[in-house]
N, C-alpha and C positions, 0 to 999 in steps of 0.2 A: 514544691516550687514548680510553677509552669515552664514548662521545656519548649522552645520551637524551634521546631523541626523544617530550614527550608530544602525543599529539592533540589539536592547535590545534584553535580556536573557528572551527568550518565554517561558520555562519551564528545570523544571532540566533533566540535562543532554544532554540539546540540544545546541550543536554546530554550528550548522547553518540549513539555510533550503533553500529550492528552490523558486521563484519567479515564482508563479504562473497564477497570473493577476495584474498589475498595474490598480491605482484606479483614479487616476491623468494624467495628461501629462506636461510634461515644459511648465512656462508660466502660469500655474492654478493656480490662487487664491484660497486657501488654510484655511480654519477652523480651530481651535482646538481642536482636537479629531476629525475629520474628518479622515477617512479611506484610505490609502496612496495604500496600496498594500495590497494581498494576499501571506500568506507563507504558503507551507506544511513542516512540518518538520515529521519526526519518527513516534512519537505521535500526532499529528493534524494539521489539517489546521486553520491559524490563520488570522484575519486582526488587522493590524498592522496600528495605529490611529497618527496623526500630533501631536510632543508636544506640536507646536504651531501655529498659524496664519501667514500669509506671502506667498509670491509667490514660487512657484518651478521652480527651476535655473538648476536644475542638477538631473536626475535617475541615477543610477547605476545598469547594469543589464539589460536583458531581458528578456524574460520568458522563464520559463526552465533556467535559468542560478540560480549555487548556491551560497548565500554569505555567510559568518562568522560571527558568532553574534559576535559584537564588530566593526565592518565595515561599513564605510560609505558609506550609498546607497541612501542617497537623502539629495540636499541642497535647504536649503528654504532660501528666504532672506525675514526677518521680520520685514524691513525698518526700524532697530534700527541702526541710525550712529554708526560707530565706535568710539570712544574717540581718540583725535588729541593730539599725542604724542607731549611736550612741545621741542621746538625748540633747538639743541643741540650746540655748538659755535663750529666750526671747527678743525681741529687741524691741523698743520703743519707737512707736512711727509719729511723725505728724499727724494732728489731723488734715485729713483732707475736704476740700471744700468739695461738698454734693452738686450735682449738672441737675439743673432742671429735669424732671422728667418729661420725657417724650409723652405725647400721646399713643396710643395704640394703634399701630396699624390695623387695615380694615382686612379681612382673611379675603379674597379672592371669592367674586360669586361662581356659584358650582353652576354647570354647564352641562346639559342634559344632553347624554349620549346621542348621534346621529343617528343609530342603526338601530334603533326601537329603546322600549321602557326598560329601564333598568340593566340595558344591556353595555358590557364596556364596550369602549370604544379604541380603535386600530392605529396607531400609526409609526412613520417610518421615524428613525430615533435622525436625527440635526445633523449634516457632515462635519467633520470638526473643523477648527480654522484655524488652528495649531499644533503643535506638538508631537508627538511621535504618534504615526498609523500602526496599530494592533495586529499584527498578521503573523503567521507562520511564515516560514523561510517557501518551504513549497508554495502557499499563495503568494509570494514574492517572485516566484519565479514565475507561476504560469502570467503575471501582470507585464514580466518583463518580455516575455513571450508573443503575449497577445498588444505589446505597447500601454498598457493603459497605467495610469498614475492613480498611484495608490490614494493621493490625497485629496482626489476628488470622490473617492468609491464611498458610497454610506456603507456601514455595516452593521448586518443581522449578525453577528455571533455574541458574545458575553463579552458586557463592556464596552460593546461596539467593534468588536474583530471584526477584522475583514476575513472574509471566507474565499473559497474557490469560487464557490456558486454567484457573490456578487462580483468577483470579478468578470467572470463570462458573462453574467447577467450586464453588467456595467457595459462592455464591449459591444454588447448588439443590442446597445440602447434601451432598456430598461431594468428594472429594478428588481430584488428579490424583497419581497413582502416579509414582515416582519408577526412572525409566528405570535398567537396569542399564548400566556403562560400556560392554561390548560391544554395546549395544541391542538383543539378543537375547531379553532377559526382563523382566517388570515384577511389582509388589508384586503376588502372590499366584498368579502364573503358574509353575507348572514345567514342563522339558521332555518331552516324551512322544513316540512312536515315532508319525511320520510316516502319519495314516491313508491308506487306501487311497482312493484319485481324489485326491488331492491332487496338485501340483507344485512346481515350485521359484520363489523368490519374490526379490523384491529389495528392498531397502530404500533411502531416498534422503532425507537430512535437508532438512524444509522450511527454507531460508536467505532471506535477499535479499528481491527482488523476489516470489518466491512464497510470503513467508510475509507481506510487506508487504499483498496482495492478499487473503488468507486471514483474517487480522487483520481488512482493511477490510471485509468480507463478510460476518462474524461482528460486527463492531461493530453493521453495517446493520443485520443481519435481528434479532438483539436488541435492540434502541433502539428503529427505527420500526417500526411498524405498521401494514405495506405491502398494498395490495388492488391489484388490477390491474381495468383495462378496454379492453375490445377492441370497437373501430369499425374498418368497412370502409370505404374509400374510394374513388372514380373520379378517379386522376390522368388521364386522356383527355387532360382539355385542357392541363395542366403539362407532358405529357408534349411535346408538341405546341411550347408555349412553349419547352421545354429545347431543343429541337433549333432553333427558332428562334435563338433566343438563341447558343446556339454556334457556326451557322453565320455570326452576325456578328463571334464572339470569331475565332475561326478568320482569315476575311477581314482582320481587324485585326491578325495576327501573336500573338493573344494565348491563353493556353488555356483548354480546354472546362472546362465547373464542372461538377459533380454535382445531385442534384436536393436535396443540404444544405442547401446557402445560399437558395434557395428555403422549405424548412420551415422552417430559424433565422428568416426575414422573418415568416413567416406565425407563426411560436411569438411574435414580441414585439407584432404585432397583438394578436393573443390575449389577451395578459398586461395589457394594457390593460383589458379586462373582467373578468379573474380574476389579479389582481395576488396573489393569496395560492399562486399555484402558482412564481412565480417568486421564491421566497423560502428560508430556511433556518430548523431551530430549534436554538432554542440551550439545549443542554440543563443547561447552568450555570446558567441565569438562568431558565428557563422562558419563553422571549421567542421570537415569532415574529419574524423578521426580514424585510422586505417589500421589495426591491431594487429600485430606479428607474432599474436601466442591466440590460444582458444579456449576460454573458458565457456564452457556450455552451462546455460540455465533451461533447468527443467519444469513446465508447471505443477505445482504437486500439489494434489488435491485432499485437503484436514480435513478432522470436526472441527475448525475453527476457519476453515475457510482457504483460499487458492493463495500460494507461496509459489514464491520459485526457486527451487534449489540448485544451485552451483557446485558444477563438478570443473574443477581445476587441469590444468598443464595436458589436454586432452591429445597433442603431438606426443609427450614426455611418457603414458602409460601404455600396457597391455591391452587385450581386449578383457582378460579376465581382470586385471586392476581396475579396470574402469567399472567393469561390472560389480565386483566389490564396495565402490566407492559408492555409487548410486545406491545401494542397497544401503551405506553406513548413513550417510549424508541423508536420504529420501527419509529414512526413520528416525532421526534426530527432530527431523521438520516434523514430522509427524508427531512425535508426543512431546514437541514444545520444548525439545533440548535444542535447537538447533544454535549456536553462536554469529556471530556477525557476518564472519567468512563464509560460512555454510549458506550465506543470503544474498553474496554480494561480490561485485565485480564479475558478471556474464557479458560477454561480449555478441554472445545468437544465442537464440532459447529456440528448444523446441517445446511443443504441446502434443501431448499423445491420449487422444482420448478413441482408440482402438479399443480397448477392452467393454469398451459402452457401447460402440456399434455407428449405425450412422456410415454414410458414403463417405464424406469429408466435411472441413467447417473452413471457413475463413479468418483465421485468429488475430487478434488487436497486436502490435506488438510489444515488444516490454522497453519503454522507452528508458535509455534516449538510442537503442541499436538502433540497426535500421533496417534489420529482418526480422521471420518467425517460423519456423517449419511447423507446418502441421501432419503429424503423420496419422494416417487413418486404419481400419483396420483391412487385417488380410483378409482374404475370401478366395478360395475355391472355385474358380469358375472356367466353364468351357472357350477357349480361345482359340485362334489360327494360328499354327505354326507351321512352318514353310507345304504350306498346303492342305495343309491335315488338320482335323479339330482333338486336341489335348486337352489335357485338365490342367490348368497352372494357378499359383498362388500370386492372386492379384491385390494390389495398394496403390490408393490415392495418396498422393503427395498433394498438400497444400500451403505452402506460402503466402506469407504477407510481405510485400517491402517495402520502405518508404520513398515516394517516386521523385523526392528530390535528391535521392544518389544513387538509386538502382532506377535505371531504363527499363520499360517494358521488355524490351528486345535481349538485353542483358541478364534481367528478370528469368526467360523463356531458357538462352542460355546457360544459366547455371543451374534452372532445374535440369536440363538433359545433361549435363557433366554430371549431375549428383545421380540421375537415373542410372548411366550409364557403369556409375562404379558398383550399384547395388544392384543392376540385374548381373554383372559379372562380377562376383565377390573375390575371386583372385588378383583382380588388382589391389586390393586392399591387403592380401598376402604381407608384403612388405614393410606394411603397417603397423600391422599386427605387434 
């Protein structure tokens, strides 16, 4: 008997999610509790398990396409007969009188493609004039953002969704073209003979994780209104401390920390004087949001792509607890265990791409905070100190903040408070 399978309620307040990798094909003999597909939704990526044993008849969906939890997206047949409804006695009908026949209607004369012989032809699908508009919660949001009304936006996605890209496209007054099925061509594009230095190209559908990433990137940089500032600093003496400090985690069976947990201590000093950097805004209410705890997000770089991992109650731990954490937490992200917590609810992220090299970068921030530290790497370099040239262990600090609640001047500010506690790491002593 055919089974359908709709897509359960993955967590609250998720409405559907995107079909990331199918785990089956039609025709597979099928487990129970066997792993059918991959979802991402808002909040995580899920696999989504058989309630039951039986053959797959039916997918629903491709990848990259979005479905509705409560929607039927795969039929199993579980080789359980149906029940043979008991046999009914006939009933004797009237006749009825026959309606003239209609003539035939005339089939629609065919209309020779615009853009050359035999070629199809482009166009954008009708905006609706009723009924409910197709969209994700997140394209709901960036529309309420940017002001624009959904029920004017056409949409390019499956079925007519409205996506991100036509809503930003809709906002600055034009349209996003509507991909042909072979994804070869778009509204207004024809083919043409290969010019000369050109070469061969590939094409690869943004799905998943890397359109999740792209979305959040695009949401940042149109919403906040980011400036960056860059200060230098002498970790000499932290540098100096870290190695102290390990050589007692070490002796103690326990492991070395990074120079992290270190800046998370010195970042929530900080925020004590400039409590408006450790905060969110919220762009529904027009509310700054000013947080009186610090959970720190990390960017952590997969094989599957940039996360950011959350380290928790960063007042409430050690320097070795925190060091612990990051290490438990960073490799969960990393081979795809990582739970919802482990993703969610940062209040400041830093980005640490020191180990790659590079002077500093300028980083997006992870909305909706409304900072981002970038820490860059240390280097060894000759400098002046009180008149003398020394060798000291130099780092670029680089921040982003968003300039509707961090001032320039503010900005300058709290990077010299955070400078000031990590060229002298005894302040942080009491932290500890």
């Amino acid at each position: 008997m055919a089974f359908q399978f709709k897509l359960p309620d993955i967590g609250e307040g998720v409405v559907e999610g995107e079909i990331v990798a199918w785990k089956v094909a039609v025709g597979d003999v099928v487990a129970e509790d066997q792993p059918l597909v991959e979802v991402m939704t808002d909040k995580a990526t899920v696999e989504i398990p058989s309630p039951r044993a039986g053959t797959v008849t039916s997918l629903q969906g491709g990848e990259g396409d979005v479905i509705e939890v409560g929607s039927v997206f795969v039929v199993l047949d579980d080789g359980v007969e149906a029940p043979v409804a008991a046999p009914v006695a006939p009933v004797a009908e009237a006749p009825v009188a026959k309606a003239p026949a209609k003539p035939a209607a005339k089939a629609p004369p065919k209309v020779a493609p615009s853009n050359g012989a035999a070629a199809p032809s482009y166009s954008l699908p009708a905006p609706k004039t009723g009924g409910k508009v197709l969209a994700t919660p997140a394209t709901r949001r960036v529309a309420r953002e940017l002001g624009v009304d959904l029920s004017g936006v056409v949409g390019s996605g499956p079925s007519g969704r409205v996506t991100k890209a036509d809503v930003v496209a809709f906002s600055e007054g034009r349209q996003t073209p509507t991909a042909s099925s072979s994804g070869g061509a778009s509204l207004g594009f024809t083919h043409s003979p290969v010019p000369p230095g050109s070469g061969p190209e590939t094409r690869k559908k943004v799905i998943g994780l890397r359109r999740k990433i792209a979305e959040s990137m695009v949401r940042s940089a149109l919403t906040i209104p980011h400036f960056c500032y860059v200060d230098e600093v002498d970790m000499t003496e932290l540098v100096a401390l870290r190695k102290s400090v390990n050589a007692s985690l070490v002796a103690a069976g326990k492991s070395k920390v990074s120079y992290l947990p270190f800046i998370m201590k010195a970042l929530w000093i900080a925020f004590q004087d400039h409590p408006e950097v450790n905060a969110l805004y919220d762009n529904t209410t027009n509310e700054i949001v000013t947080k009186g705890y610090f959970n720190c997000g990390m960017a952590t770089d997969t094989p599957k792509g940039l996360f950011v991992s959350v380290i928790t109650d960063i007042p409430g731990r050690t320097i070795a607890e925190l060091g612990e954490e990051i290490i438990a937490v960073t490799s969960r992200v990393r081979e795809g265990k990582a739970s919802p917590a482990d993703l969610s609810d940062s209040t400041f992220t830093i980005t640490s791409i020191g180990n790659i090299g590079g002077l500093f970068a300028t980083p997006i921030i992870n909305y909706p905070e409304v900072a981002i530290l970038g820490v860059n790497k240390i280097v060894e370099r000759p400098m002046v100190v009180n008149g003398e040239i020394v060798i000291r262990s130099m780092m670029h600090l680089s921040p982003s903040f968003d300039h509707r609640v961090v001032d320039g001047a503010n900005g300058a500010r709290f990077v010299s408070r955070l400078k000031v506690l990590l060229e002298n790491p005894g302040l942080l002593m009491a932290y500890l």
